[in-house]
C-alpha positions as CSV (number, residue, x, y, z in Angstrom):
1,X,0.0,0.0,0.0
2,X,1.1,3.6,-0.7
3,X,1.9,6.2,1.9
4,X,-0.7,8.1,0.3
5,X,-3.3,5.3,0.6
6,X,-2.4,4.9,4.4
7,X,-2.6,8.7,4.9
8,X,-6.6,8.4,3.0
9,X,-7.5,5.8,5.7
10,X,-5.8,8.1,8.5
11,X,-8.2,11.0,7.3
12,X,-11.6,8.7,7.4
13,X,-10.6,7.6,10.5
14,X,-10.3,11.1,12.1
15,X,-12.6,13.1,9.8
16,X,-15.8,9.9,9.8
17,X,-15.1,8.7,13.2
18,X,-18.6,8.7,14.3
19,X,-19.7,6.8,11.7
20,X,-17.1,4.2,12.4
21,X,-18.0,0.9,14.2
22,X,-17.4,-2.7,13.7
23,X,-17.8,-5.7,13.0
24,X,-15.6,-4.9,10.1
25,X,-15.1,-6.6,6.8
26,X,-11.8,-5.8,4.4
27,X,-11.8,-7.0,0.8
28,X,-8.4,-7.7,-0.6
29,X,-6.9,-7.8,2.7
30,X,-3.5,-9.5,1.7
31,X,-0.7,-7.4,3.3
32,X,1.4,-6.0,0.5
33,X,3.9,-2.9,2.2
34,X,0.6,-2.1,4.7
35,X,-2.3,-3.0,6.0
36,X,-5.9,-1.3,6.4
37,X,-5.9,-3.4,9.9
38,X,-3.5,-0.8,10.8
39,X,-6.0,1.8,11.3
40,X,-9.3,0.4,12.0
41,X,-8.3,-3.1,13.4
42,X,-9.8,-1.9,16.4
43,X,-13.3,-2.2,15.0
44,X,-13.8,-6.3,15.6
45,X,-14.6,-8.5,14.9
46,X,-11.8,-7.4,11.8
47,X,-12.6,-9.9,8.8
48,X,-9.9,-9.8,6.2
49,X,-10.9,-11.8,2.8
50,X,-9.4,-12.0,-0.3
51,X,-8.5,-14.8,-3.4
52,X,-5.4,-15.7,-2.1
53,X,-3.7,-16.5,1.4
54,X,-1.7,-14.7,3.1
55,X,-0.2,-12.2,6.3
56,X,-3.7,-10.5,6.9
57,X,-6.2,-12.4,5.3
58,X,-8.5,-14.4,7.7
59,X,-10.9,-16.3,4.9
60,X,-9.6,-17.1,1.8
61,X,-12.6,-16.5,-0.6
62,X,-13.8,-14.8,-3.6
63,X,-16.5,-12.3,-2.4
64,X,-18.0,-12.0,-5.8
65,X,-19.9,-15.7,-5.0
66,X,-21.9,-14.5,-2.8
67,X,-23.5,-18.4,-1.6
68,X,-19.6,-18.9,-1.1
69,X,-19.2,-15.8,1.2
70,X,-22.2,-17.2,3.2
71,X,-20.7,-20.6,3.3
72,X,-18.1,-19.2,5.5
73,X,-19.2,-17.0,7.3
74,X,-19.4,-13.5,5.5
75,X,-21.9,-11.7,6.9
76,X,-23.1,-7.7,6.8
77,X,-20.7,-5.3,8.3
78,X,-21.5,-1.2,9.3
79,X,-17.9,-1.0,7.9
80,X,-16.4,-2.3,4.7
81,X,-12.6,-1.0,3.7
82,X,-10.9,-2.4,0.1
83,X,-7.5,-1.0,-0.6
84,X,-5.8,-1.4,-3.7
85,X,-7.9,-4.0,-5.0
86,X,-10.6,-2.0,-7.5
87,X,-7.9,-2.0,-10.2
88,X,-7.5,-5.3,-10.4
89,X,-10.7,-6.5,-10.8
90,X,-13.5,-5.0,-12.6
91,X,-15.5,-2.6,-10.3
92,X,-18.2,-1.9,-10.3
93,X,-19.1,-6.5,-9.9
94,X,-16.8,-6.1,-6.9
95,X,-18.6,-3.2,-5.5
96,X,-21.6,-4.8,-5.7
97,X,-20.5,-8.3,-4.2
98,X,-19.1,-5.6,-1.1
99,X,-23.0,-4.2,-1.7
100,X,-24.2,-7.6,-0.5
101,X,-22.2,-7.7,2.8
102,X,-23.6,-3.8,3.8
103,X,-25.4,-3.3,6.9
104,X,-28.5,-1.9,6.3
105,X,-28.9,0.6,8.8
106,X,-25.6,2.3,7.7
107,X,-22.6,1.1,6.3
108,X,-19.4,2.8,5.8
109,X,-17.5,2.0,2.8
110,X,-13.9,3.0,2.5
111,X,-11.7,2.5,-0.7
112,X,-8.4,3.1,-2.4
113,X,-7.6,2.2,-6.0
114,X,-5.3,3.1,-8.7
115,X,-6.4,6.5,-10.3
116,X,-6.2,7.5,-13.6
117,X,-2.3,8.5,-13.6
118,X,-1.0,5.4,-11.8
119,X,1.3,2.8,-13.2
120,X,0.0,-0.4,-14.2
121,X,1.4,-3.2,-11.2
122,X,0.3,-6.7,-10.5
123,X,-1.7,-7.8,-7.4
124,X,1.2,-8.8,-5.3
125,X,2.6,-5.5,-6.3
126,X,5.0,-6.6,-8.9
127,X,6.1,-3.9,-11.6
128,X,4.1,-5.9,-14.7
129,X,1.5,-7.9,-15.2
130,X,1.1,-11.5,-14.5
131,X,-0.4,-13.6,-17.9
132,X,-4.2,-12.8,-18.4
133,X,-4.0,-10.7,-14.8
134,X,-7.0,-7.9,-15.4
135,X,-6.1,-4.6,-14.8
136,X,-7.3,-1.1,-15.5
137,X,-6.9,2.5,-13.9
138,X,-9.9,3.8,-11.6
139,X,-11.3,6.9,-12.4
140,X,-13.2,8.4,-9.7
141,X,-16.4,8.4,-11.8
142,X,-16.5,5.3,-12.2
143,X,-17.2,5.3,-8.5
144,X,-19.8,8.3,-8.5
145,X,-21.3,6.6,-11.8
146,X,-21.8,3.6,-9.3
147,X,-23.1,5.3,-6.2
148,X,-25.6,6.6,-8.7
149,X,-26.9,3.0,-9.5
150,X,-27.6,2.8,-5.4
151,X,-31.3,4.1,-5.5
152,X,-32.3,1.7,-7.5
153,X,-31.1,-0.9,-6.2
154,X,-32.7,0.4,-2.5
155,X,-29.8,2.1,-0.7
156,X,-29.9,6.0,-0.1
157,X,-26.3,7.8,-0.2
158,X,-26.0,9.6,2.7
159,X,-22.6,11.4,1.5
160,X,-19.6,10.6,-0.3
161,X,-15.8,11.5,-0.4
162,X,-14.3,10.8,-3.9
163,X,-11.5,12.1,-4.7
164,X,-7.7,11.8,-6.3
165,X,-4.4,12.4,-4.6
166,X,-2.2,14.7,-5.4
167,X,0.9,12.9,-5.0
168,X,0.2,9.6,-6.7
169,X,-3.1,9.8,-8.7
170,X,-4.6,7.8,-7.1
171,X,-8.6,7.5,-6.4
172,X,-10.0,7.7,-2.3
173,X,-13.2,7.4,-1.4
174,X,-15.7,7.1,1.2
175,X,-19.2,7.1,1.8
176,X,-22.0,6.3,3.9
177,X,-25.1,4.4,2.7
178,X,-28.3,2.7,4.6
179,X,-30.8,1.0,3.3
180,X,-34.0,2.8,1.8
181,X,-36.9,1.9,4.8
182,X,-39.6,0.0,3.0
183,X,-42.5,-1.9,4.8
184,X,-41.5,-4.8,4.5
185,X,-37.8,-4.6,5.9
186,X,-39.7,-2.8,8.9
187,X,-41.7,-6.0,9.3
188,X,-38.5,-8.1,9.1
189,X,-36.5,-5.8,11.8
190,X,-39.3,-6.6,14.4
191,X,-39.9,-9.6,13.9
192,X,-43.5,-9.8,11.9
C-alpha cells in the first residue's frame, strides 16, 4: 500500500469517526507494504478476505460468490474498507458483491484504487503484469457513476468522499449508505 493510501485511511478515520463501528469486513486484505488493519483493526470483529492466502487475510474467498461468502461466514458489516484492490478486478461486480455484505442501517465504505495516472502493477505489487491478470486505472467516476446505481437498487447515499491524490493519482473514497426503509424490511426488523 502507498503512503498516500495509508494517509486516505488516517483522514476517514479522524474526519468519519462517528460513523465508524465494527464488525468490520476488508476486501483484498493480503498485506502487500501495509495493512488497512493498521487503522481500523480496532473495530472487531476485523474480517480480512481475499483470493489468495496470506499475512492478513482471515478467509480465503472470492467475495464475488456470494452463496460462497455465506458458506463461511461472510456476513453484513456497518464497515467495509478495500485498498488497492478495485484496479485489479472489474469494479463496479466487486462493489456490488461488497454491496451484498452492507449493513442496512448504515454502512461505511472505505476505498483506495489506482487513479487515472497510476502505473500499471500486479496484485502482489510486482512492476508488470502476470499472464491474463485484469487490470485497469480507476477513475473516480466510475465510483460516482456507481453510487448513482444505489437508489435503484434500495440504498440511499447519505454522502460521499471521492477524490484523487495529489501525490500519486490515485482515487480515495468514502461514503455512507443505509438502506432505503420500505415496509416490509420494517416488518423483518421486528420480527413480523
Amino acid at each position: 500500500m502507498h503512503d498516500t493510501a495509508m494517509s486516505w485511511l488516517k483522514i476517514v478515520y479522524q474526519r468519519y469517526q462517528h460513523f465508524l463501528k465494527g464488525p468490520t469486513l476488508e476486501v483484498g486484505s493480503i498485506n502487500i507494504n501495509g495493512s488497512a488493519r493498521d487503522v481500523f483493526g480496532s473495530y472487531t470483529p476485523y474480517t480480512g478476505v481475499d483470493i489468495v492466502p496470506g499475512s492478513c487475510v482471515d478467509v480465503v474467498v472470492d467475495i464475488r460468490d456470494h452463496e460462497a461468502a455465506k458458506r463461511v461466514g461472510i456476513g453484513i458489516y456497518p464497515l467495509i474498507v478495500s485498498t488497492e484492490v478495485l484496479e485489479h478486478t472489474p469494479p463496479a461486480p466487486l462493489l456490488d458483491a461488497m454491496l451484498n455484505h452492507a449493513h442496512p442501517h448504515g454502512c461505511l465504505m472505505v476505498i483506495t484504487c489506482a487513479g487515472p495516472t497510476r502505473q500499471t502493477h500486479s496484485a502482489d505489487g510486482a512492476p508488470t503484469l502476470k499472464p491474463g491478470e485484469y487490470y485497469a486505472n480507476v477513475h473516480p467516476t466510475q465510483l460516482t457513476d456507481w453510487l448513482r446505481t444505489l437508489p435503484a437498487k434500495g440504498w440511499f447515499v447519505g454522502w460521499s468522499d471521492i477524490r484523487t491524490s495529489d501525490g500519486d493519482g490515485d482515487t480515495y473514497a468514502a461514503w455512507y449508505i443505509q438502506m432505503v426503509p420500505t415496509i416490509e424490511t420494517d416488518k423483518k426488523e421486528i420480527g413480523s
